[in-house]
DONUBA-74553 format. One record per atom (N, C-alpha, C, O): residue number from 1; residue in one letter; chain; atom name; x, y, z. Coordinates in pm, whole numbers. Example, Ala and Ser with C-alpha at 12.3 -4.5 7.8 and 13.67 -1.06 7.14 Angstrom:
BEGIN
NODE  volum  semar  nuke  kedren  x  y  z
NODE  1  A  A  N  1319  -569  780;
NODE  1  A  A  CA  1230  -450  780;
NODE  1  A  A  C  1320  -330  780;
NODE  1  A  A  O  1424  -332  846;
NODE  2  S  A  N  1285  -225  708;
NODE  2  S  A  CA  1367  -106  714;
NODE  2  S  A  C  1290  3  787;
NODE  2  S  A  O  1341  114  804;
***
This chain:
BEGIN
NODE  volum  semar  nuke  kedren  x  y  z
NODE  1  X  A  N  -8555  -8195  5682;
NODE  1  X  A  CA  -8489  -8091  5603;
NODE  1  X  A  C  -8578  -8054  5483;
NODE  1  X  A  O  -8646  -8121  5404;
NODE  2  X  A  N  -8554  -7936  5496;
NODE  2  X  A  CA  -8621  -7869  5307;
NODE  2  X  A  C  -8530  -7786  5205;
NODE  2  X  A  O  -8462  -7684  5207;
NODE  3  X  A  N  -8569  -7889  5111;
NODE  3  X  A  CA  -8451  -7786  4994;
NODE  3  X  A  C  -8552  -7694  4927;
NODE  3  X  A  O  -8671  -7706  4895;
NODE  4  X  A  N  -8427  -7566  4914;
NODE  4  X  A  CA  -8509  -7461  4856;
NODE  4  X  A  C  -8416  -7404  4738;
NODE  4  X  A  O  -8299  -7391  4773;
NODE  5  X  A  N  -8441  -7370  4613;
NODE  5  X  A  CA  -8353  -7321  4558;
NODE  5  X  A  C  -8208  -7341  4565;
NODE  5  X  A  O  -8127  -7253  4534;
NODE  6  X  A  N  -8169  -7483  4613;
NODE  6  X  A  CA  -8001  -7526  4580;
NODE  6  X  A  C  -8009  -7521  4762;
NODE  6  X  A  O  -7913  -7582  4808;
NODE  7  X  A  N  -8070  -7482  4834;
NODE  7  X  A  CA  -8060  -7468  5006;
NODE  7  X  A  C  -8126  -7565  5055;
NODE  7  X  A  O  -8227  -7622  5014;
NODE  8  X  A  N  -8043  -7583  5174;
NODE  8  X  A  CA  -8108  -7646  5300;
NODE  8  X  A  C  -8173  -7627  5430;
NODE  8  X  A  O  -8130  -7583  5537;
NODE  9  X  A  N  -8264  -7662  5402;
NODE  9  X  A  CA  -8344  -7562  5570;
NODE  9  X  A  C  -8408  -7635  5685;
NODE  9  X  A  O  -8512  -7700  5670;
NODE  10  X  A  N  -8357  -7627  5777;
NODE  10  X  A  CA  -8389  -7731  5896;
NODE  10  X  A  C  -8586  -7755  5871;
NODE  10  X  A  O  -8634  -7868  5870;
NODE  11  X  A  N  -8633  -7688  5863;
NODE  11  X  A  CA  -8777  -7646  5842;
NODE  11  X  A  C  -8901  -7558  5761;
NODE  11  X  A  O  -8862  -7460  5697;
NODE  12  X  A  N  -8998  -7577  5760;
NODE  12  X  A  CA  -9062  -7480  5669;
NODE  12  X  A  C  -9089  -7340  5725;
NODE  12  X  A  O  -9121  -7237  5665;
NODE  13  X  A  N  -9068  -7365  5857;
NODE  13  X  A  CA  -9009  -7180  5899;
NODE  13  X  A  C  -8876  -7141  5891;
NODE  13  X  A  O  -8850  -7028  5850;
NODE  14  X  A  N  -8801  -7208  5920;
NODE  14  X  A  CA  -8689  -7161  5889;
NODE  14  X  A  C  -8657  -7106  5740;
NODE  14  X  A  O  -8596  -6999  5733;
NODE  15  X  A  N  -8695  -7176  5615;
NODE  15  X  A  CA  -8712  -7106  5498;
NODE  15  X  A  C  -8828  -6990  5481;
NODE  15  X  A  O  -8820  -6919  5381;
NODE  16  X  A  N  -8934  -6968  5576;
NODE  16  X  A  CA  -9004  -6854  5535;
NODE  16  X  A  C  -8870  -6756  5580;
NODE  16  X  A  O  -8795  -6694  5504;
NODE  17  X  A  N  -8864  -6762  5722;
NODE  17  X  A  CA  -8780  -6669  5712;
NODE  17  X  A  C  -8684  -6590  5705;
NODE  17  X  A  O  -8645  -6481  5748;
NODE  18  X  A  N  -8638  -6722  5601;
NODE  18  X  A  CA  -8494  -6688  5466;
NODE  18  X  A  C  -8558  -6615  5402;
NODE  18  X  A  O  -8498  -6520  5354;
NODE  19  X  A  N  -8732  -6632  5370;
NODE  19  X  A  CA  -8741  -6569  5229;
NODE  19  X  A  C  -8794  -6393  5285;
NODE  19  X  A  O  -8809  -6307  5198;
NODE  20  X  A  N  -8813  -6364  5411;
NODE  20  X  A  CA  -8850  -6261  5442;
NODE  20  X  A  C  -8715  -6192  5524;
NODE  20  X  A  O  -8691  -6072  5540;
NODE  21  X  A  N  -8671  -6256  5549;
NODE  21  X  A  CA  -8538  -6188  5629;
NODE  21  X  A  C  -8475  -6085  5605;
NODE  21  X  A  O  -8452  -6066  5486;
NODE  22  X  A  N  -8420  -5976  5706;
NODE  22  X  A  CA  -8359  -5897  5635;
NODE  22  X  A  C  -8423  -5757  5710;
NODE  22  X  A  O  -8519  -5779  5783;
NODE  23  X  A  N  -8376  -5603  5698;
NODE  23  X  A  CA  -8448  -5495  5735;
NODE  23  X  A  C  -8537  -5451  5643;
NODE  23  X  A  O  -8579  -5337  5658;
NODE  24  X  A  N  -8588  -5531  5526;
NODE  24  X  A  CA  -8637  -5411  5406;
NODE  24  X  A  C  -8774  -5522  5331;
NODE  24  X  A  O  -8856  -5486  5247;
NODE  25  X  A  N  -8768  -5592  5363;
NODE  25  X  A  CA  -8867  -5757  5304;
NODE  25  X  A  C  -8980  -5709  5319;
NODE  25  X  A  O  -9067  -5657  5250;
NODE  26  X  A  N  -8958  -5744  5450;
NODE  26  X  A  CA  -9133  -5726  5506;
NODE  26  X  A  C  -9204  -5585  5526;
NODE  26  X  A  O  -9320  -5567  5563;
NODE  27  X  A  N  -9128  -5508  5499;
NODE  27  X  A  CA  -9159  -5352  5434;
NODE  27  X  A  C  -9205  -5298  5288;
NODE  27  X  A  O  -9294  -5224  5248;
NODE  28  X  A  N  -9124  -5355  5243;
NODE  28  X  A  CA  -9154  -5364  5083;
NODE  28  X  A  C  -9286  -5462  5079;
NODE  28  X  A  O  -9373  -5410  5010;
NODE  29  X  A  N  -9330  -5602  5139;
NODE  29  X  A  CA  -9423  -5624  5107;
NODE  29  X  A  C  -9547  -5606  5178;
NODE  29  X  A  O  -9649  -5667  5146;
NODE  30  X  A  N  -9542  -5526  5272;
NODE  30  X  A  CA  -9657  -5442  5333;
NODE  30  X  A  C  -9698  -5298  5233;
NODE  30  X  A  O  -9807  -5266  5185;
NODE  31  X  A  N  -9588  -5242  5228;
NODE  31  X  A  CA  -9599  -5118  5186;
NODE  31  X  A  C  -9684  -5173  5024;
NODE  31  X  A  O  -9768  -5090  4989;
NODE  32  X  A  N  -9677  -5253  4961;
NODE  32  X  A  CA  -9703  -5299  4853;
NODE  32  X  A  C  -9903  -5362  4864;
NODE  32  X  A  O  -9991  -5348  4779;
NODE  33  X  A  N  -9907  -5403  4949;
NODE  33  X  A  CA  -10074  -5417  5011;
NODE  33  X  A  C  -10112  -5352  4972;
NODE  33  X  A  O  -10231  -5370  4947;
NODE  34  X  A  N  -10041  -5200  4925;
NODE  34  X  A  CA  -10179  -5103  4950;
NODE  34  X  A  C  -10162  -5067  4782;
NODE  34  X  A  O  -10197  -4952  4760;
NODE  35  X  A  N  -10111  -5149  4646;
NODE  35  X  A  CA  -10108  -5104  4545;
NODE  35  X  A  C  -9965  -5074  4485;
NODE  35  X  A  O  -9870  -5021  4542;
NODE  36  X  A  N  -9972  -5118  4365;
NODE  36  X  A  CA  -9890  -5155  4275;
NODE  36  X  A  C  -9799  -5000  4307;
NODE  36  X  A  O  -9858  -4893  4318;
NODE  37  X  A  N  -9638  -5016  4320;
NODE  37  X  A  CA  -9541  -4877  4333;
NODE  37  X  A  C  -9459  -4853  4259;
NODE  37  X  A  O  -9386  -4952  4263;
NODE  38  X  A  N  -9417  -4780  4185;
NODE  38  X  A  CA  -9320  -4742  4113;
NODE  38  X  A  C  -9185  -4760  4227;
NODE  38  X  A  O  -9195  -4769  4349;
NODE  39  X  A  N  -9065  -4760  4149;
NODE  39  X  A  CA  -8927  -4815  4259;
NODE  39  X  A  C  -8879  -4682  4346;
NODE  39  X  A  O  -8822  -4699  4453;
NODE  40  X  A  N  -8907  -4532  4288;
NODE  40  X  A  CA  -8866  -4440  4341;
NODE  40  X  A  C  -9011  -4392  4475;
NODE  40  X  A  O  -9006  -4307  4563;
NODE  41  X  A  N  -9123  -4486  4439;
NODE  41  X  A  CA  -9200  -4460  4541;
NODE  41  X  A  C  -9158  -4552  4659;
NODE  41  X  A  O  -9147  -4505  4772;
NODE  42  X  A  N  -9138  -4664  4637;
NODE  42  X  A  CA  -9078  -4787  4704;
NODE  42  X  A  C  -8952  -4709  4807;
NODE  42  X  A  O  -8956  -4708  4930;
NODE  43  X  A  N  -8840  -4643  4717;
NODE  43  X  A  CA  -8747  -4584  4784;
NODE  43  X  A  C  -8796  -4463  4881;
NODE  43  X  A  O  -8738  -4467  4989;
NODE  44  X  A  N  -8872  -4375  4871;
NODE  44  X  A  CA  -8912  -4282  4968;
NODE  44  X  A  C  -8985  -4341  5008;
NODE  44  X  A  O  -9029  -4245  5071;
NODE  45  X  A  N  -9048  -4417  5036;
NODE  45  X  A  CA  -9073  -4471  5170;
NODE  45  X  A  C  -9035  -4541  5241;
NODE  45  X  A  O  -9101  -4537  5345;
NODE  46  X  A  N  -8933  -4632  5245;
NODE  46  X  A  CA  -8833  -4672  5320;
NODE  46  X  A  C  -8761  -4586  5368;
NODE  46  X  A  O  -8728  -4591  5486;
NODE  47  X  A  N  -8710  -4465  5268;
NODE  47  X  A  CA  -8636  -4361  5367;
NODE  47  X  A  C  -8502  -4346  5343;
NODE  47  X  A  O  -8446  -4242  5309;
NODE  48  X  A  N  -8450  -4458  5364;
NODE  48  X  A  CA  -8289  -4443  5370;
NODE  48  X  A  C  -8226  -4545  5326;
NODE  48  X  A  O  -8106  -4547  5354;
NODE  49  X  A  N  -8293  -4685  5225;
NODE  49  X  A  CA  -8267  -4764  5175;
NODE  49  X  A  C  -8184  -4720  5048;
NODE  49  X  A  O  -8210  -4621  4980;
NODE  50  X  A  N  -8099  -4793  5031;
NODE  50  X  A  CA  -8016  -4713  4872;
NODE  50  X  A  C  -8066  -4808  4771;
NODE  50  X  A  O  -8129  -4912  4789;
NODE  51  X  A  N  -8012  -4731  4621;
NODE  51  X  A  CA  -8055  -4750  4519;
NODE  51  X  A  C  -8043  -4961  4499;
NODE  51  X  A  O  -8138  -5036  4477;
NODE  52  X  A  N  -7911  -4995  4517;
NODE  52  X  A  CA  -7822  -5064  4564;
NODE  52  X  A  C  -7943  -5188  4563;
NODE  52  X  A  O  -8007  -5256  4483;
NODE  53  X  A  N  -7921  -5161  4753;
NODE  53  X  A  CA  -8001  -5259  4829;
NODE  53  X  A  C  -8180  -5272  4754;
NODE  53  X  A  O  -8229  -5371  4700;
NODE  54  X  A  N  -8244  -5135  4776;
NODE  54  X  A  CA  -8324  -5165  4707;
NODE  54  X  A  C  -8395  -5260  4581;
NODE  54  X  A  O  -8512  -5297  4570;
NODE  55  X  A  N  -8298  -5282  4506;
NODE  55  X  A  CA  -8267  -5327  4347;
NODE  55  X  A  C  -8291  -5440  4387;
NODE  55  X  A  O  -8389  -5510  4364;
NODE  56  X  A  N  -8144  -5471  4486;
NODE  56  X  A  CA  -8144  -5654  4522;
NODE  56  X  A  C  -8257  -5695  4616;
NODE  56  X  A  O  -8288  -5814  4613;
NODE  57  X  A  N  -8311  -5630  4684;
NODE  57  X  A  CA  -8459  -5667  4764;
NODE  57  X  A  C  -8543  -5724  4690;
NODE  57  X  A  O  -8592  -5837  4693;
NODE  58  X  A  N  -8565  -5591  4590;
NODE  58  X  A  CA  -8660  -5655  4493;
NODE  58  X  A  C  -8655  -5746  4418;
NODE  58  X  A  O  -8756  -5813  4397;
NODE  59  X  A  N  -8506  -5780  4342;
NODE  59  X  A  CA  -8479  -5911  4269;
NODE  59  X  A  C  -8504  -6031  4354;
NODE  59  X  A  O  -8542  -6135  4300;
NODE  60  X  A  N  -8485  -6026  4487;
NODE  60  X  A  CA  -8525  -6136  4593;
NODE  60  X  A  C  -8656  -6176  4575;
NODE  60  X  A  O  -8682  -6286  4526;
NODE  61  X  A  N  -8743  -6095  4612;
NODE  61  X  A  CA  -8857  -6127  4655;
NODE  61  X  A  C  -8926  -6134  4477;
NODE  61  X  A  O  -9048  -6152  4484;
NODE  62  X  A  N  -8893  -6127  4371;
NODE  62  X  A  CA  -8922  -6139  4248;
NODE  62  X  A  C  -8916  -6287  4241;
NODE  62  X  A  O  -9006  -6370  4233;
NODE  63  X  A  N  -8740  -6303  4248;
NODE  63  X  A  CA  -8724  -6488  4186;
NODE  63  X  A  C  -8789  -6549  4321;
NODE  63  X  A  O  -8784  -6669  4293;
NODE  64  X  A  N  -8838  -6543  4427;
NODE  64  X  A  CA  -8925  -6594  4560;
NODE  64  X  A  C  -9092  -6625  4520;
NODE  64  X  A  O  -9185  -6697  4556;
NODE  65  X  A  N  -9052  -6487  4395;
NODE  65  X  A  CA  -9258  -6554  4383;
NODE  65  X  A  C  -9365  -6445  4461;
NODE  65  X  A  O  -9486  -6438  4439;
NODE  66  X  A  N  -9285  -6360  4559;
NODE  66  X  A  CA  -9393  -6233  4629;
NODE  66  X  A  C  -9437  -6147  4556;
NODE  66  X  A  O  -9553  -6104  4548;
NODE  67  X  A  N  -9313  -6107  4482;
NODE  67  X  A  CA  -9398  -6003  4367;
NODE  67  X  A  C  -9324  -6025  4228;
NODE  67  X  A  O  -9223  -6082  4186;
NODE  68  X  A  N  -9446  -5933  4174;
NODE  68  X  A  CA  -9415  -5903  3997;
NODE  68  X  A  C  -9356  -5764  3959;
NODE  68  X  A  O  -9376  -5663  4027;
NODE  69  X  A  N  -9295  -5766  3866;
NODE  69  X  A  CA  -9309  -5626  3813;
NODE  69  X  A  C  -9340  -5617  3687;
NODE  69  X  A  O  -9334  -5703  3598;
NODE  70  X  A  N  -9380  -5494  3683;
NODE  70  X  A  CA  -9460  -5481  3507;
NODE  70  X  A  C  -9366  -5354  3445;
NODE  70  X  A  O  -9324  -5256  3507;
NODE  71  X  A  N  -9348  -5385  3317;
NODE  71  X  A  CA  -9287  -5318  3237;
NODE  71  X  A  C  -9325  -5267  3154;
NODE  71  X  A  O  -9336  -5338  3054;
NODE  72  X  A  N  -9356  -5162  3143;
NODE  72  X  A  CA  -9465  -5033  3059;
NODE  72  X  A  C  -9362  -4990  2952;
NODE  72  X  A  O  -9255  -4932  2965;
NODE  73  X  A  N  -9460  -5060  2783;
NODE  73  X  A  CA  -9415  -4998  2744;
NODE  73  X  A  C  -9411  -4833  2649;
NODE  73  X  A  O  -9482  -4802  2553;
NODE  74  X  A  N  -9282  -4733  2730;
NODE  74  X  A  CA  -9335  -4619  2702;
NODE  74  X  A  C  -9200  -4561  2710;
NODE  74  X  A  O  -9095  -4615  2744;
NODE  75  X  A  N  -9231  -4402  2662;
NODE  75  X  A  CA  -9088  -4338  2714;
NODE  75  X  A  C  -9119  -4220  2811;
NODE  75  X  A  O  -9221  -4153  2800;
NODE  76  X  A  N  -9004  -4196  2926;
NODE  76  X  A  CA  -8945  -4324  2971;
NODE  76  X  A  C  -8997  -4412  3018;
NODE  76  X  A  O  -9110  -4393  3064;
NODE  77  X  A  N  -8924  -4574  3027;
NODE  77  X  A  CA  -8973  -4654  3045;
NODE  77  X  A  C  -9055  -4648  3224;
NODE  77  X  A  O  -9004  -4582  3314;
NODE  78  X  A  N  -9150  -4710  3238;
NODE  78  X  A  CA  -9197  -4741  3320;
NODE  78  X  A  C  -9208  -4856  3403;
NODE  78  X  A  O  -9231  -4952  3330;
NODE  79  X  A  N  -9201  -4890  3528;
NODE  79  X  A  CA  -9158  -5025  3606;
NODE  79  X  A  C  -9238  -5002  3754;
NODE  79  X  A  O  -9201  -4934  3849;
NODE  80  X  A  N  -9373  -5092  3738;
NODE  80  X  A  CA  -9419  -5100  3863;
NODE  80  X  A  C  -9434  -5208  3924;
NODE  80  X  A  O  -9480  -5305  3864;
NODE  81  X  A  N  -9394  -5216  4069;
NODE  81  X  A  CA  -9396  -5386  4128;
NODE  81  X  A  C  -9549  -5388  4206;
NODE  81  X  A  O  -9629  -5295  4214;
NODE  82  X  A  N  -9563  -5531  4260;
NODE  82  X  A  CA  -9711  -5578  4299;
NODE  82  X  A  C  -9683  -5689  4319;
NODE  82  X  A  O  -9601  -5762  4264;
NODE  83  X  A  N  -9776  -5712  4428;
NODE  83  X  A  CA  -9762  -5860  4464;
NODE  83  X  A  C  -9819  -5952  4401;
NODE  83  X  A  O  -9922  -5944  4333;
NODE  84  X  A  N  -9766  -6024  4416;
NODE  84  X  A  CA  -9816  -6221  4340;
NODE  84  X  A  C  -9925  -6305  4485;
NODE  84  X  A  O  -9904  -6308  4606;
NODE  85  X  A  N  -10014  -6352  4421;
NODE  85  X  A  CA  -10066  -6449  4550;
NODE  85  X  A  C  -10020  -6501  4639;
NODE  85  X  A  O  -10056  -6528  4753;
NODE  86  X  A  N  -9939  -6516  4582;
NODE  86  X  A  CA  -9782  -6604  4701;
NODE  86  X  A  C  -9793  -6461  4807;
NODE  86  X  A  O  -9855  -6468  4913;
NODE  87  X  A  N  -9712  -6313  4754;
NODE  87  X  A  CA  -9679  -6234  4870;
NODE  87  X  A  C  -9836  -6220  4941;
NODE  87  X  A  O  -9843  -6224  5064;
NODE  88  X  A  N  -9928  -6207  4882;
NODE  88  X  A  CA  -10051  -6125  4958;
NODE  88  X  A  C  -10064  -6247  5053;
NODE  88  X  A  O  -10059  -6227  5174;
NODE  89  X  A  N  -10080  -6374  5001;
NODE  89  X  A  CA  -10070  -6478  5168;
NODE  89  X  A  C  -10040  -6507  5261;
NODE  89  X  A  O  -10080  -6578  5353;
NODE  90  X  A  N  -9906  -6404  5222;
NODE  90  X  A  CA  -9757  -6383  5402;
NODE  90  X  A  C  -9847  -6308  5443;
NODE  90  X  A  O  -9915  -6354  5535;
NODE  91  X  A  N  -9884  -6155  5388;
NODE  91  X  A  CA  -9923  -6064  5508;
NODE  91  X  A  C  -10034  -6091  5630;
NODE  91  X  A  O  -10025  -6041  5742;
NODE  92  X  A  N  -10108  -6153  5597;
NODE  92  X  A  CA  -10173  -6156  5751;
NODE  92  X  A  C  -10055  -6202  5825;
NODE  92  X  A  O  -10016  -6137  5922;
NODE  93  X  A  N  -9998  -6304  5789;
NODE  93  X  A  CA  -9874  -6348  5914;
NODE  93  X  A  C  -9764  -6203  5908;
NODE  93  X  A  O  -9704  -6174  6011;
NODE  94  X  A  N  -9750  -6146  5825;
NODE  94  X  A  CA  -9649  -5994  5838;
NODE  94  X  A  C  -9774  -5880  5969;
NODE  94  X  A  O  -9737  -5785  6037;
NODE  95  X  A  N  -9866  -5917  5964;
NODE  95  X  A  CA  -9958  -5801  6040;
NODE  95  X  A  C  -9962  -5880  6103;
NODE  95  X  A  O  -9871  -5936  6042;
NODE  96  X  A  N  -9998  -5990  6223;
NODE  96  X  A  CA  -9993  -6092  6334;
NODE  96  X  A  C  -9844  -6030  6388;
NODE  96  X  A  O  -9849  -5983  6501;
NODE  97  X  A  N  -9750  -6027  6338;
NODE  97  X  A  CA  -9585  -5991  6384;
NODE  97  X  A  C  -9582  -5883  6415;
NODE  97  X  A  O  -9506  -5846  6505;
NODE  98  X  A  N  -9676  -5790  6343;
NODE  98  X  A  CA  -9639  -5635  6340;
NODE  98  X  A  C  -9727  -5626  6483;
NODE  98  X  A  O  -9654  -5598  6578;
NODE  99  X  A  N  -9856  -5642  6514;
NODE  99  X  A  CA  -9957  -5642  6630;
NODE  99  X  A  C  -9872  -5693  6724;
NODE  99  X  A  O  -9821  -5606  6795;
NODE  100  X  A  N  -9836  -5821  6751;
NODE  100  X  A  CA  -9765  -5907  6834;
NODE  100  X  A  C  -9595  -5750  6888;
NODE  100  X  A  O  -9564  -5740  7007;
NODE  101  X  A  N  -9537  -5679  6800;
NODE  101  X  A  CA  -9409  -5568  6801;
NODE  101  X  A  C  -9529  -5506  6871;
NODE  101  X  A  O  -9519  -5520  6993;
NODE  102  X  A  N  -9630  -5447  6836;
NODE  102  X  A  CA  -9699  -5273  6910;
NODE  102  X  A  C  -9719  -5343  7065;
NODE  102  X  A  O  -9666  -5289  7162;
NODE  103  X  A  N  -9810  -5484  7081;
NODE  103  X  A  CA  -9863  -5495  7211;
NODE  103  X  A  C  -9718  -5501  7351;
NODE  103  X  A  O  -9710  -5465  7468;
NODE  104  X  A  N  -9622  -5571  7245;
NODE  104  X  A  CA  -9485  -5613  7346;
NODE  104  X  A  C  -9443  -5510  7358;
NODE  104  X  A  O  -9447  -5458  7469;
NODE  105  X  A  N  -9376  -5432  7231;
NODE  105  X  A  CA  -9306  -5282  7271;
NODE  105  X  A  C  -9358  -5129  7310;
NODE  105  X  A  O  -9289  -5029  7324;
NODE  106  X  A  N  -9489  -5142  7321;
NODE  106  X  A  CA  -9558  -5038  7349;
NODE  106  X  A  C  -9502  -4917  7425;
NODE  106  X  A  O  -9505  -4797  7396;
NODE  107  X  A  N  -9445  -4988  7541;
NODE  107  X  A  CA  -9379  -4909  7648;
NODE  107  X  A  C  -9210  -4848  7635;
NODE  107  X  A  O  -9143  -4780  7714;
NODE  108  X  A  N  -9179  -4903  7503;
NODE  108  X  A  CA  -9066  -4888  7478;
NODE  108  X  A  C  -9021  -4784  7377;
NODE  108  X  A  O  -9050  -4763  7259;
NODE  109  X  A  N  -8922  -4712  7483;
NODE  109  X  A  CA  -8901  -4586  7375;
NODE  109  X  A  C  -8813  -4640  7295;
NODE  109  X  A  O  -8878  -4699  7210;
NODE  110  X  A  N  -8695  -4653  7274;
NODE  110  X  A  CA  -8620  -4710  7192;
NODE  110  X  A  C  -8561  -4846  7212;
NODE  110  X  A  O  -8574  -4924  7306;
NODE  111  X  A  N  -8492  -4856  7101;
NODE  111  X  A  CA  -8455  -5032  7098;
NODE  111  X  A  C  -8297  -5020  7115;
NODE  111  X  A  O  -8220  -5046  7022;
NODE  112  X  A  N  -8264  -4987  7213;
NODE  112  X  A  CA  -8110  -4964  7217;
NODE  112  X  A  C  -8035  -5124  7212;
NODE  112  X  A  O  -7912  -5134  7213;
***
C-alpha cells in the first residue's frame, strides 16, 4: 500500500493515476508543454470545459506538484500556469499513451 495525501493506494500506479485521472488532467498538462497559459487560454482549448471544473483541475494538479501558477503583479491582475518538474516528467509517459490511443484506434471512427 501507498499513502498519499490522507489516501490509500494499492500501488504506485494506481496513485499516478489518481493524480492524472479524469477527462481534463492530461490535457491541461500536455497543452501546457508547449508554454506557460493564461486560464482563459487553458479554457478555449479544451473547448467545453466550464469555468467550474476548470478552476478545480487546476487546484488539483497545483496541490499534486504538476504545475505552478504565477501571479502578476498588475491591473488587471494577471495569472499564468506552467509546469513544475514533477508535471514535465509525466509527459513522455502522457505521449507513450497518446501514441499507444492513435496506433490502437486508428481505424476507429468513433468511440460509441
Amino acid at each position: 500500500m501507498v499513502s498519499y495525501n490522507g489516501k490509500e493506494f494499492v500501488c504506485y500506479l494506481d496513485l499516478a493515476f489518481e493524480i492524472i485521472r479524469g477527462k481534463w488532467k492530461a490535457v491541461i498538462l500536455c497543452n501546457l508543454n508547449e508554454g506557460s497559459k493564461r486560464f482563459l487560454e487553458l479554457q478555449r482549448f479544451t473547448g467545453n470545459i466550464s469555468h467550474k471544473v476548470l478552476t478545480e483541475k487546476l487546484n488539483e494538479l497545483e496541490l499534486d506538484g504538476l504545475i505552478e501558477k504565477k501571479v502578476f503583479a498588475e491591473l488587471p491582475p494577471r495569472v499564468e500556469y506552467f509546469l513544475t518538474e514533477r508535471g514535465k516528467q509525466i509527459l513522455p509517459s502522457l505521449k507513450m499513451i497518446e501514441q499507444w490511443a492513435k496506433e490502437t484506434f486508428k481505424d476507429t471512427k468513433s468511440f460509441e
